[in-house]
The first five atom37 places (N, CA, C, CB, O) and aatype in JSON, in Angstrom:
{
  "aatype": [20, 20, 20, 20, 20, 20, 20, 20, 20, 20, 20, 20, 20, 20, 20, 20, 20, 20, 20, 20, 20, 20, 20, 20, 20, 20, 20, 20, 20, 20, 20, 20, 20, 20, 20, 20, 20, 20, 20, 20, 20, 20, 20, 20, 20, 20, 20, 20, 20, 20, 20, 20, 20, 20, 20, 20, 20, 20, 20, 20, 20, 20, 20, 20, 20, 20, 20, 20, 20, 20, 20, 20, 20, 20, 20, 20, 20, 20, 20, 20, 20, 20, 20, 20, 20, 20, 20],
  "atom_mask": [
    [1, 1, 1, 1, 1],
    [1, 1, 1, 1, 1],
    [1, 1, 1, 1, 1],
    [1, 1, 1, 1, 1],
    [1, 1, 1, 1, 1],
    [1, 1, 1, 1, 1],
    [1, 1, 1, 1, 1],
    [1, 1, 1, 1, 1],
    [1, 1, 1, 1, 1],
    [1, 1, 1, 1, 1],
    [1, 1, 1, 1, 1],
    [1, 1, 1, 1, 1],
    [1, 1, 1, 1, 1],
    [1, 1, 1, 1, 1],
    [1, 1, 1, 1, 1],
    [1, 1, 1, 1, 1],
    [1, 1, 1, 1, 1],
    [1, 1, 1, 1, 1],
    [1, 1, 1, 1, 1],
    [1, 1, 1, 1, 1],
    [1, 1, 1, 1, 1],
    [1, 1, 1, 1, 1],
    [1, 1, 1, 1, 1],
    [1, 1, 1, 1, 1],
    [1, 1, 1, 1, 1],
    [1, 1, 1, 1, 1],
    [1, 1, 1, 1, 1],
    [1, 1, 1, 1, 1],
    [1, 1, 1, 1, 1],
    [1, 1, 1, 1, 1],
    [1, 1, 1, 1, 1],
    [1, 1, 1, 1, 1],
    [1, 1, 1, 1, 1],
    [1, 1, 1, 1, 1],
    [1, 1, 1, 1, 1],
    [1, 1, 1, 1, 1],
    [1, 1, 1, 1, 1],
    [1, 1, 1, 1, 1],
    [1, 1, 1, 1, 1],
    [1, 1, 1, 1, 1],
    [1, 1, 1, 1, 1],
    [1, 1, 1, 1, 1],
    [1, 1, 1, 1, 1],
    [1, 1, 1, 1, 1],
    [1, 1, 1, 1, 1],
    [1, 1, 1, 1, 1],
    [1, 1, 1, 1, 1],
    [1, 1, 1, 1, 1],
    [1, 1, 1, 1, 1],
    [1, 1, 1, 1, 1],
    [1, 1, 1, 1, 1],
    [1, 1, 1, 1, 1],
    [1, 1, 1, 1, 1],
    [1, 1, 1, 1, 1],
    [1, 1, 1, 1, 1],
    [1, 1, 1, 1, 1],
    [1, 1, 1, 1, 1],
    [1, 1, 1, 1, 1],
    [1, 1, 1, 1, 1],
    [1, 1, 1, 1, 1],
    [1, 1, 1, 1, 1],
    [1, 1, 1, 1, 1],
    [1, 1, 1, 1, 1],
    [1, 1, 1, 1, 1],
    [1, 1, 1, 1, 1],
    [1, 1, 1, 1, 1],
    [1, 1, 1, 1, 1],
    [1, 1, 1, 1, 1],
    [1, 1, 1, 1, 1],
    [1, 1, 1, 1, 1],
    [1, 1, 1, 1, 1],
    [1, 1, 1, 1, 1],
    [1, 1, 1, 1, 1],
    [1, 1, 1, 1, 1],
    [1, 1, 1, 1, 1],
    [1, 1, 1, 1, 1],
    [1, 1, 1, 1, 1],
    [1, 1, 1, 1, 1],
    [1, 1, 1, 1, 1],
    [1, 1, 1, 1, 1],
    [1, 1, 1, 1, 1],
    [1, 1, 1, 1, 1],
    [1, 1, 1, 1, 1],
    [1, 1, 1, 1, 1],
    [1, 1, 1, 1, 1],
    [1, 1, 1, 1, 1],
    [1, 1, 1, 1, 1]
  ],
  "atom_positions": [
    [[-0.56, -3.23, 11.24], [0.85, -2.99, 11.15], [1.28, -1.9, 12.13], [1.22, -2.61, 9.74], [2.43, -1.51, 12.32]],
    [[0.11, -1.47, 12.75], [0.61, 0.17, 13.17], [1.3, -0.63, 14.81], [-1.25, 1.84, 13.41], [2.28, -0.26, 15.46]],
    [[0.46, -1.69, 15.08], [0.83, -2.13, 16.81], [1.92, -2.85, 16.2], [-0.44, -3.23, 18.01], [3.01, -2.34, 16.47]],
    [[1.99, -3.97, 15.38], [3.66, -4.53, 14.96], [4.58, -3.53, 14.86], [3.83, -5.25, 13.5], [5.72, -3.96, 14.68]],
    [[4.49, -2.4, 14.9], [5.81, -1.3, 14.64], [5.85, -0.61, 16.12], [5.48, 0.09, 13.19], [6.91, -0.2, 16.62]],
    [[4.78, -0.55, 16.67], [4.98, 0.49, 18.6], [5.86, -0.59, 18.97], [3.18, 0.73, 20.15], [7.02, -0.25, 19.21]],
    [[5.51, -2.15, 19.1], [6.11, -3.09, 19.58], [7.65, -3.42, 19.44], [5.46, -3.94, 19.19], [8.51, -3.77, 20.24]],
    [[7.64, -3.15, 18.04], [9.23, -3.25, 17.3], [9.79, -2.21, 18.36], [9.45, -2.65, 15.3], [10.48, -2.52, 19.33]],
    [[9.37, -0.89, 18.01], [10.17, 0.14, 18.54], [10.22, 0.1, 19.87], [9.78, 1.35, 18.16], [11.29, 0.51, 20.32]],
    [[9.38, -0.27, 20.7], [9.79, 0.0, 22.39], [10.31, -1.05, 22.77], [8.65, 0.31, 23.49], [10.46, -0.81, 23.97]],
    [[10.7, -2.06, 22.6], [11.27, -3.2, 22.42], [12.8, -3.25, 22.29], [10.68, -3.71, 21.38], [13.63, -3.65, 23.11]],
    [[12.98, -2.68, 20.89], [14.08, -2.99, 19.85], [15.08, -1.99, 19.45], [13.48, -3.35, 18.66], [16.19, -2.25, 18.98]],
    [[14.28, -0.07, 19.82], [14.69, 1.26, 19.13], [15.41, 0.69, 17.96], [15.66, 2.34, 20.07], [16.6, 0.39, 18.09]],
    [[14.83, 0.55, 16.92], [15.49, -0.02, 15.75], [15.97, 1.28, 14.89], [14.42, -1.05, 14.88], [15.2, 2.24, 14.85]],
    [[17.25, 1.37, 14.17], [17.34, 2.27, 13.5], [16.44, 2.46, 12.27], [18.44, 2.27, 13.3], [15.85, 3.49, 11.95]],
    [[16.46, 1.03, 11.52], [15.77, 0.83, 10.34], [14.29, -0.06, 10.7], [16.82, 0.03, 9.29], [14.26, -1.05, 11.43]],
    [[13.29, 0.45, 10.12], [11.81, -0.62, 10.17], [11.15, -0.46, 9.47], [10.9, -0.68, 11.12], [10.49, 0.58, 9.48]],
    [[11.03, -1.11, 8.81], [9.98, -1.78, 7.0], [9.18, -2.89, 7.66], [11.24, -2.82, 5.25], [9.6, -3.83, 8.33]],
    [[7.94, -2.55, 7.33], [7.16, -3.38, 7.67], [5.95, -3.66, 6.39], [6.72, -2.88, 9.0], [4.86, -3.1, 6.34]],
    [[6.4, -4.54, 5.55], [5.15, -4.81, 4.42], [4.22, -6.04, 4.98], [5.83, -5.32, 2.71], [4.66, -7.07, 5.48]],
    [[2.87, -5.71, 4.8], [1.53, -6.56, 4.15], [1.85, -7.42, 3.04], [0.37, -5.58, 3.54], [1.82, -6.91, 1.92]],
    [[2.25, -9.02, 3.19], [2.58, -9.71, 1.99], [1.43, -10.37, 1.95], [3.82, -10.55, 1.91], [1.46, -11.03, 0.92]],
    [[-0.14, -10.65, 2.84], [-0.9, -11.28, 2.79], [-1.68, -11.11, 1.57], [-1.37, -11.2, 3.78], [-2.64, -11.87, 1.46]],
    [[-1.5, -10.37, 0.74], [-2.46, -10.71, -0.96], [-1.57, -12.13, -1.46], [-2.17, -8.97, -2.63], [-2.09, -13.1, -2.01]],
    [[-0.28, -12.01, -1.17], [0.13, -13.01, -1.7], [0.53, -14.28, -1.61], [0.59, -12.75, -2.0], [1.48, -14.99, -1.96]],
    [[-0.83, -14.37, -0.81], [-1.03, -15.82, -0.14], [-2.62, -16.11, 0.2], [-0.11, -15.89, 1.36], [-2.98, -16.69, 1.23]],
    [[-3.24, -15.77, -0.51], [-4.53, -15.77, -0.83], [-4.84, -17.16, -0.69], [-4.83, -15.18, -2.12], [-3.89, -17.92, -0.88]],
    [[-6.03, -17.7, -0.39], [-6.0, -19.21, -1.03], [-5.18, -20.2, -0.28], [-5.39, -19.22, -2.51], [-5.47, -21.39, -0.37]],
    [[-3.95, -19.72, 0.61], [-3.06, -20.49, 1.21], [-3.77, -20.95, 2.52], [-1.74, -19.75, 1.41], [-4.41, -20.17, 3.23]],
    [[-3.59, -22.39, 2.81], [-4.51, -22.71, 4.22], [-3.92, -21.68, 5.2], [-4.33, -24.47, 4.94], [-4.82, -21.14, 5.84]],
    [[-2.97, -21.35, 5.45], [-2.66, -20.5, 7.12], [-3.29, -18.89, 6.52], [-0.27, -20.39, 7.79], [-3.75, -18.17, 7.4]],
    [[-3.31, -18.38, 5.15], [-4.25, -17.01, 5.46], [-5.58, -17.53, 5.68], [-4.33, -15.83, 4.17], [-6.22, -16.82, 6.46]],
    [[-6.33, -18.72, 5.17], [-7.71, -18.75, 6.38], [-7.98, -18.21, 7.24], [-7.95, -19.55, 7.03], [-8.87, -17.38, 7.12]],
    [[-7.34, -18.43, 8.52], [-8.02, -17.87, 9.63], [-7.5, -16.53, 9.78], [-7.88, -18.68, 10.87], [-6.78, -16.34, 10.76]],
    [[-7.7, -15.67, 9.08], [-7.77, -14.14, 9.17], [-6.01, -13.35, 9.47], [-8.97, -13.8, 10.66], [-5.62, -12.2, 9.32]],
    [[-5.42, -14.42, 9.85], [-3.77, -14.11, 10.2], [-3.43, -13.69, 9.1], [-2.74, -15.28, 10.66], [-3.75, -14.36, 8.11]],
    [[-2.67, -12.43, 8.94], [-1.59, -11.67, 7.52], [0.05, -12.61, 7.6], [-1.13, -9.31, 8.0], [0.7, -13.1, 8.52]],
    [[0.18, -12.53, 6.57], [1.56, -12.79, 6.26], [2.64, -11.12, 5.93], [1.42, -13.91, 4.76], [2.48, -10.35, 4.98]],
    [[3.52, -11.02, 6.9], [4.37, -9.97, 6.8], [5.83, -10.34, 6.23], [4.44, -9.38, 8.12], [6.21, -11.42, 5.77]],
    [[6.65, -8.93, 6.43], [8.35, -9.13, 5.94], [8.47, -7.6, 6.66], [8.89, -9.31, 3.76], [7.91, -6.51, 6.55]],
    [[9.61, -8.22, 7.51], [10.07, -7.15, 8.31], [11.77, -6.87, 8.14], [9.66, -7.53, 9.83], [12.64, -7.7, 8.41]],
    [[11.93, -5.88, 7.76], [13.3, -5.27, 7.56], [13.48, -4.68, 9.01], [13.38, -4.05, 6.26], [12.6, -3.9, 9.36]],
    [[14.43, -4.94, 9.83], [14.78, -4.47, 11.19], [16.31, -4.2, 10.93], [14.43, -5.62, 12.46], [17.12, -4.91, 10.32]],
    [[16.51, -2.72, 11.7], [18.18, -2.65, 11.92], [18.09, -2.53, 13.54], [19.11, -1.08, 11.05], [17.04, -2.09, 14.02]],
    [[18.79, -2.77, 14.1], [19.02, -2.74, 15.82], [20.42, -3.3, 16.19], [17.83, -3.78, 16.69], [21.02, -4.28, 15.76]],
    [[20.87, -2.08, 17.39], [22.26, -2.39, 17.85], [22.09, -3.33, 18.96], [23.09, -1.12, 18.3], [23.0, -3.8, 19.64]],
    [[20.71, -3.57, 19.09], [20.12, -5.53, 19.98], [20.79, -6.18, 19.8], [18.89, -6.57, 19.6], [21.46, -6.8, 20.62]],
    [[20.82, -6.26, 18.09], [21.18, -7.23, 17.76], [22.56, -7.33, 17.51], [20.52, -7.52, 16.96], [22.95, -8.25, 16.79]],
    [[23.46, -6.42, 18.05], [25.35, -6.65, 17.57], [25.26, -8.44, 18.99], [27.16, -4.28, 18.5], [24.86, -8.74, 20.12]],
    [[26.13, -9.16, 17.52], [26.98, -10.08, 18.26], [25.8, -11.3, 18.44], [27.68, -9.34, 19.82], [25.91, -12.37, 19.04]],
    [[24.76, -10.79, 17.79], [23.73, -12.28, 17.89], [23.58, -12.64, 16.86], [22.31, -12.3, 18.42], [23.35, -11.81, 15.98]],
    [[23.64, -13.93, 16.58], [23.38, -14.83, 15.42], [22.14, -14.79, 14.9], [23.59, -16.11, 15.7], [21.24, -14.43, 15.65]],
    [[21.81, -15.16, 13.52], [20.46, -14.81, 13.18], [19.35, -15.54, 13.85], [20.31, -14.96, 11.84], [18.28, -14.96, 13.66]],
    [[19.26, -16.41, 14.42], [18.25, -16.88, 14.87], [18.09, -16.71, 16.12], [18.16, -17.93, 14.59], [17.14, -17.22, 16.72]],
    [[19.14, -15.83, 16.77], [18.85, -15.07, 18.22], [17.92, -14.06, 17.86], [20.19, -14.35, 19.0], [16.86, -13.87, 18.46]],
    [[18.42, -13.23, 16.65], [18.1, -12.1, 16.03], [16.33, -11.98, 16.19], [18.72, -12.19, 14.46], [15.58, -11.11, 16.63]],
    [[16.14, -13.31, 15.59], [14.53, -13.81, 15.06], [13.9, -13.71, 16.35], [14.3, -15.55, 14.36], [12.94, -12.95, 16.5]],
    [[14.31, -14.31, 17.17], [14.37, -14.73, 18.51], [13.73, -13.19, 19.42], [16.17, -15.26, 18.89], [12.93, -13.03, 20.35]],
    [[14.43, -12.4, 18.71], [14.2, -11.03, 19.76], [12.73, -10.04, 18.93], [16.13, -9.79, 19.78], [11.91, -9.19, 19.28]],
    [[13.04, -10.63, 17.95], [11.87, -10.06, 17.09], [10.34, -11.03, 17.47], [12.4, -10.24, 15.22], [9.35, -10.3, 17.34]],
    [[10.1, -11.96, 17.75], [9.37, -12.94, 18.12], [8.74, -11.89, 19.4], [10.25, -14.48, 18.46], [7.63, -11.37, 19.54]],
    [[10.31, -11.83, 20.41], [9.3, -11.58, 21.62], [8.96, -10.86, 21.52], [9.42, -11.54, 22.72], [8.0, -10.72, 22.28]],
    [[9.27, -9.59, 20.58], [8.74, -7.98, 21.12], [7.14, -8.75, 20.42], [9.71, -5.93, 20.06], [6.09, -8.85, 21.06]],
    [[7.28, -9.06, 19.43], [6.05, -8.97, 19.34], [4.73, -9.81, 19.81], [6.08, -8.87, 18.35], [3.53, -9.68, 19.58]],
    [[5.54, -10.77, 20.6], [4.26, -11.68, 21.68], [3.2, -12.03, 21.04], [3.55, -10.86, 22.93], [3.25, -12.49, 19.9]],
    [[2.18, -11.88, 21.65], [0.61, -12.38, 21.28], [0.4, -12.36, 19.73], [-0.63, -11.29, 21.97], [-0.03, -13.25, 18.99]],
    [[0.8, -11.21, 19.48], [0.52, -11.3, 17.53], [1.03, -12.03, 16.89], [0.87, -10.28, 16.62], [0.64, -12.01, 15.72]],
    [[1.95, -12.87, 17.18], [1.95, -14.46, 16.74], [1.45, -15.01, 16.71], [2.34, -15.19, 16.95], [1.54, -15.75, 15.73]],
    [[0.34, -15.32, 17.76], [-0.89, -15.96, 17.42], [-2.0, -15.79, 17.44], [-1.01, -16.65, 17.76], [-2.88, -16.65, 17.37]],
    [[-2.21, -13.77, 17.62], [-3.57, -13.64, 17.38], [-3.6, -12.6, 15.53], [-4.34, -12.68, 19.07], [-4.63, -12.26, 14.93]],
    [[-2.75, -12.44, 15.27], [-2.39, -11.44, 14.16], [-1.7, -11.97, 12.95], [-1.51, -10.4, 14.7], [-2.31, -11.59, 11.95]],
    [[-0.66, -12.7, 12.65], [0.44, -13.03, 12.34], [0.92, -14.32, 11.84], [0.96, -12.75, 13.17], [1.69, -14.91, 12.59]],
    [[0.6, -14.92, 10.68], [0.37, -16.19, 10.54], [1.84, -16.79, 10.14], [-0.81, -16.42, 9.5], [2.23, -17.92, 10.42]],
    [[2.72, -15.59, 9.27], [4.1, -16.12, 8.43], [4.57, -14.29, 8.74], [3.82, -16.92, 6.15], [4.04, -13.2, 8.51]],
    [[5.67, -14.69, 9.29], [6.82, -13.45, 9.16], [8.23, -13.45, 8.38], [7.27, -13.16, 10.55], [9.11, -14.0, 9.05]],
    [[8.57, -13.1, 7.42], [9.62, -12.95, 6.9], [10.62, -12.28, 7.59], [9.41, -12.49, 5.91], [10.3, -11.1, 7.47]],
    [[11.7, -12.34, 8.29], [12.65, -11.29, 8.91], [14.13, -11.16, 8.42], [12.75, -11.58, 10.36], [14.94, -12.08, 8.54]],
    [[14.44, -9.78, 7.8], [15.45, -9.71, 7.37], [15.6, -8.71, 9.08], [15.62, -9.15, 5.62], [14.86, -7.82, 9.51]],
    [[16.71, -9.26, 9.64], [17.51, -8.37, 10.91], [18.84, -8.3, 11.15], [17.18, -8.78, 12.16], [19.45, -9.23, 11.67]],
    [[19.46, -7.05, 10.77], [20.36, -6.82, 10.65], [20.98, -5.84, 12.14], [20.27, -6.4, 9.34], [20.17, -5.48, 12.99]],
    [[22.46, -5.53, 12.27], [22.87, -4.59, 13.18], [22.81, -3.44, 12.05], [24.36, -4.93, 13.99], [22.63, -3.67, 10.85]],
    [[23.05, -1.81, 12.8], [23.09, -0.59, 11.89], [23.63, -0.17, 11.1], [23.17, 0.14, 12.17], [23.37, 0.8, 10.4]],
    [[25.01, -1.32, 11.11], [26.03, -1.05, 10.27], [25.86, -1.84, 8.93], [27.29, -1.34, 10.96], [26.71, -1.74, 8.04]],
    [[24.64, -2.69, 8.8], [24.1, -3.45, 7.76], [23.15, -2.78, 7.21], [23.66, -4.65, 8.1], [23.04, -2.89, 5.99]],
    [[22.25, -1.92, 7.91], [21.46, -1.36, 7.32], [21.37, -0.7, 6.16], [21.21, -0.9, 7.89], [20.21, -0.82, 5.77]],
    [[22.17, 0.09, 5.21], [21.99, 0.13, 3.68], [22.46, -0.88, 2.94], [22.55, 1.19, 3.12], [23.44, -1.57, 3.21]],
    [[21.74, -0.96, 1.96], [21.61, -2.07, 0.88], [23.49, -2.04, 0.1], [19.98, -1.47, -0.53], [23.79, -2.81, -0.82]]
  ]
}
């Protein structure tokens, strides 16, 4: 998680970044087989003013490149702009 978050940040300068380990809870599931974690990423970034969510996803994808397919089996992404960021 520690390189999924340098990546987020030099990438993204996100205001907000939550980054949980959901892979216990997918134990048993064919895609945790091959050693890939399942995450959920809370992102705030002013990247993202004026992009639709699946641009949003889109920008979160690239920062993080290769660990999509050497790290990263299922990502959850909540990505919001800063002004979304509290609950």
């Amino acid at each position: 998680m520690v390189r999924m978050r340098e990546l987020l940040e030099a990438a993204l300068e996100p205001e907000l970044l939550e980054i949980e380990d959901e892979s216990h809870l997918h134990k048993g599931h064919v895609g945790a087989r091959d050693g890939r974690g399942h995450f959920a990423v809370t992102i705030a970034a002013g990247a993202f003013a004026g992009k639709m969510p699946l641009a949003r996803h889109r920008l979160v994808y690239g920062a993080l490149g290769d660990m999509m397919k050497t790290d990263i089996h299922a990502l959850r992404i909540d990505a919001r702009v800063p002004a979304q960021a509290s609950p």
